[in-house]
C-alpha positions as CSV (number, residue, x, y, z in Angstrom):
1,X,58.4,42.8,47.7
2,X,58.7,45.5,50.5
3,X,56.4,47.6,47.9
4,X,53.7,45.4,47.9
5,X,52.1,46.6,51.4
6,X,52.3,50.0,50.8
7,X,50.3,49.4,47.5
8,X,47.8,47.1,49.1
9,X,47.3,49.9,51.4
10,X,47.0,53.0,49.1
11,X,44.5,50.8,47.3
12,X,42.7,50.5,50.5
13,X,43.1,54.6,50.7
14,X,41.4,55.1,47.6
15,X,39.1,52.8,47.6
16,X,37.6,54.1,50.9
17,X,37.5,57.8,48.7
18,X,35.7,55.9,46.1
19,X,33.1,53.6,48.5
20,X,32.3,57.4,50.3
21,X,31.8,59.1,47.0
22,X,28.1,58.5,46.5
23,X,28.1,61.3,43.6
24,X,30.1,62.9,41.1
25,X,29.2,65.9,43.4
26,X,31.3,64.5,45.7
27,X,34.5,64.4,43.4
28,X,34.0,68.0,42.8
29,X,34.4,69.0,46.1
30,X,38.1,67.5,45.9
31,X,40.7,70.4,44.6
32,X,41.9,69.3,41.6
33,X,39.3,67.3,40.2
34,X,37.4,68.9,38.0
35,X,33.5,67.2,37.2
36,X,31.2,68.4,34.5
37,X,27.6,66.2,34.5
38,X,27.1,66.3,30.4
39,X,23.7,64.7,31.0
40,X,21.8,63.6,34.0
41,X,17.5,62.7,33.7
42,X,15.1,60.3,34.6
43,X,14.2,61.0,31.0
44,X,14.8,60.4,27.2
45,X,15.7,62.7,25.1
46,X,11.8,62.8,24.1
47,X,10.8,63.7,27.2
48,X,9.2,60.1,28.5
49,X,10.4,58.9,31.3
50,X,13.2,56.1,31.5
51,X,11.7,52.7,32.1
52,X,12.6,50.6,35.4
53,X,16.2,48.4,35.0
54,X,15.3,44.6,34.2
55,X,16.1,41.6,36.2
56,X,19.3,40.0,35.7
57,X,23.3,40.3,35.6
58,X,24.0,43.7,34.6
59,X,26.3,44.5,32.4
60,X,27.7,48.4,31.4
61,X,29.5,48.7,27.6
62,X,31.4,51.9,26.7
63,X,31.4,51.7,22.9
64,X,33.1,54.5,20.7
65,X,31.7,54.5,17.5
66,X,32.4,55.9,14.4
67,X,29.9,57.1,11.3
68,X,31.0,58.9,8.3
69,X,29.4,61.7,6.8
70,X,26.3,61.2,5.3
71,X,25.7,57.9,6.8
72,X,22.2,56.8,7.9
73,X,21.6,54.2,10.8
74,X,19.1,51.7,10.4
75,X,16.0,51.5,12.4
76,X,17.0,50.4,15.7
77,X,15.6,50.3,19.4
78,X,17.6,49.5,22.6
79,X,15.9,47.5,25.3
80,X,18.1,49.0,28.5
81,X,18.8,52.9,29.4
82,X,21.7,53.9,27.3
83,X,23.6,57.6,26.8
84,X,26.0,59.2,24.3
85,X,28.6,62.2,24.0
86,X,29.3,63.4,21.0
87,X,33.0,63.7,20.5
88,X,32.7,64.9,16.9
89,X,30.6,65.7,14.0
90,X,26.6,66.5,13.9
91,X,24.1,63.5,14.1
92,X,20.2,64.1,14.1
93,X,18.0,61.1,15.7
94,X,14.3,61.1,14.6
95,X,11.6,58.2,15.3
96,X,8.8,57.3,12.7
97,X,6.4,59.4,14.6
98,X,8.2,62.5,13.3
99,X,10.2,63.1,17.0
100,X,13.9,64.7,16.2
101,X,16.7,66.0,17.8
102,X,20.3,67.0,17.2
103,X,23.7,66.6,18.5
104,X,26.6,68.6,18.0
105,X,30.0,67.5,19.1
106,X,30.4,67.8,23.5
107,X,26.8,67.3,24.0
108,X,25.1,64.5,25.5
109,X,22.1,62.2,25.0
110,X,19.9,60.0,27.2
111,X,19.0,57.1,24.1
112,X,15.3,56.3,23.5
113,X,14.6,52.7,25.3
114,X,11.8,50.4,23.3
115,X,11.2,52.9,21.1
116,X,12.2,52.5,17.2
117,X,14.6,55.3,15.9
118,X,17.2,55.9,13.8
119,X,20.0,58.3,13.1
120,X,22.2,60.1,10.3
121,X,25.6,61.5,10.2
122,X,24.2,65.1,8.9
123,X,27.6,66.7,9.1
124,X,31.0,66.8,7.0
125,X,33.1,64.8,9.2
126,X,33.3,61.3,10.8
127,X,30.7,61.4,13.7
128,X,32.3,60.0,16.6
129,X,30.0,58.9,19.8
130,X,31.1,58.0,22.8
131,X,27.9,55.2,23.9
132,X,27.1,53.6,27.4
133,X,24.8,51.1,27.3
134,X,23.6,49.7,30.8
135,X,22.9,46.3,29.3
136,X,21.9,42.9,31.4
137,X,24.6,40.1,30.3
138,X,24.4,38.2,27.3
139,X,21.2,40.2,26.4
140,X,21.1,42.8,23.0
141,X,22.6,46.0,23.9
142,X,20.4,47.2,20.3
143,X,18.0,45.3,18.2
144,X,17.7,46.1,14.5
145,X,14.3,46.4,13.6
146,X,12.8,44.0,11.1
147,X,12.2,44.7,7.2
148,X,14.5,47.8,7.9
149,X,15.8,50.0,4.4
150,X,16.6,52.6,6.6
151,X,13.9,53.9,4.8
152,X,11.4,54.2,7.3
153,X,12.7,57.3,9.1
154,X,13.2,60.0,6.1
155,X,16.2,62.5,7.2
């Protein structure tokens, strides 16, 4: 029991550190720690800019997903700001107005936000993503588009 304090107070310690940090920038200026921004914008990947946050609860997911090779996404929008890493593979994004990008594995991605897109696995491994979506509780995270054949996007 004697423990207790002196982990209530190095709690305390580091949570003073965290309540200062106001940036990763801030974290970098410690020693050891070592901070690498993958992606930072006010953008999309398109280039439009991110829409305002909605009202409500929010809620952040940090999803890893997994697509094997050759496999297409359906047509798909997300309603909220969300961002990727690649951990592996080679995935290429395009919307129905002919917009595309690619994504090789350590690279990052700021997600289109109300705008339809879709996605293929375009290498020879499992692509493996590393998503956070900035969601508002109990709301869609990503809303499958209707009358989708994953079709509608040709890769």
């Amino acid at each position: 029991m004697q423990g207790l304090p002196t982990k209530i107070i190095a709690l305390g310690c580091l949570l003073c550190v965290v309540a200062v940090g106001q940036a990763d920038d801030t974290l970098a200026t410690l020693e050891s720690i070592k901070v690498d921004v993958l992606s930072q914008s006010t953008t999309m990947w398109n280039g439009a800019l991110l829409p305002p946050y909605s009202d409500g609860q929010p809620e952040v997911s940090v999803v890893k997903i997994t697509i094997p090779p050759g496999m297409r996404l359906p047509l798909h929008e997300h309603p909220y700001a969300t961002a990727g890493v690649l951990l592996q593979g080679h995935l290429e994004v395009r919307t129905p107005r002919g917009d595309r990008t690619e994504l090789k594995a350590g690279e990052a991605l700021i997600e289109l936000v109300n705008q339809p897109h879709a996605g293929a696995n375009i290498g020879d491994e499992a692509a493996v993503i590393l998503v956070v979506y900035a969601g508002i509780k109990g709301g869609p995270v990503t809303r499958l588009l209707e009358g989708d054949t994953s079709n509608h996007v040709p890769l």
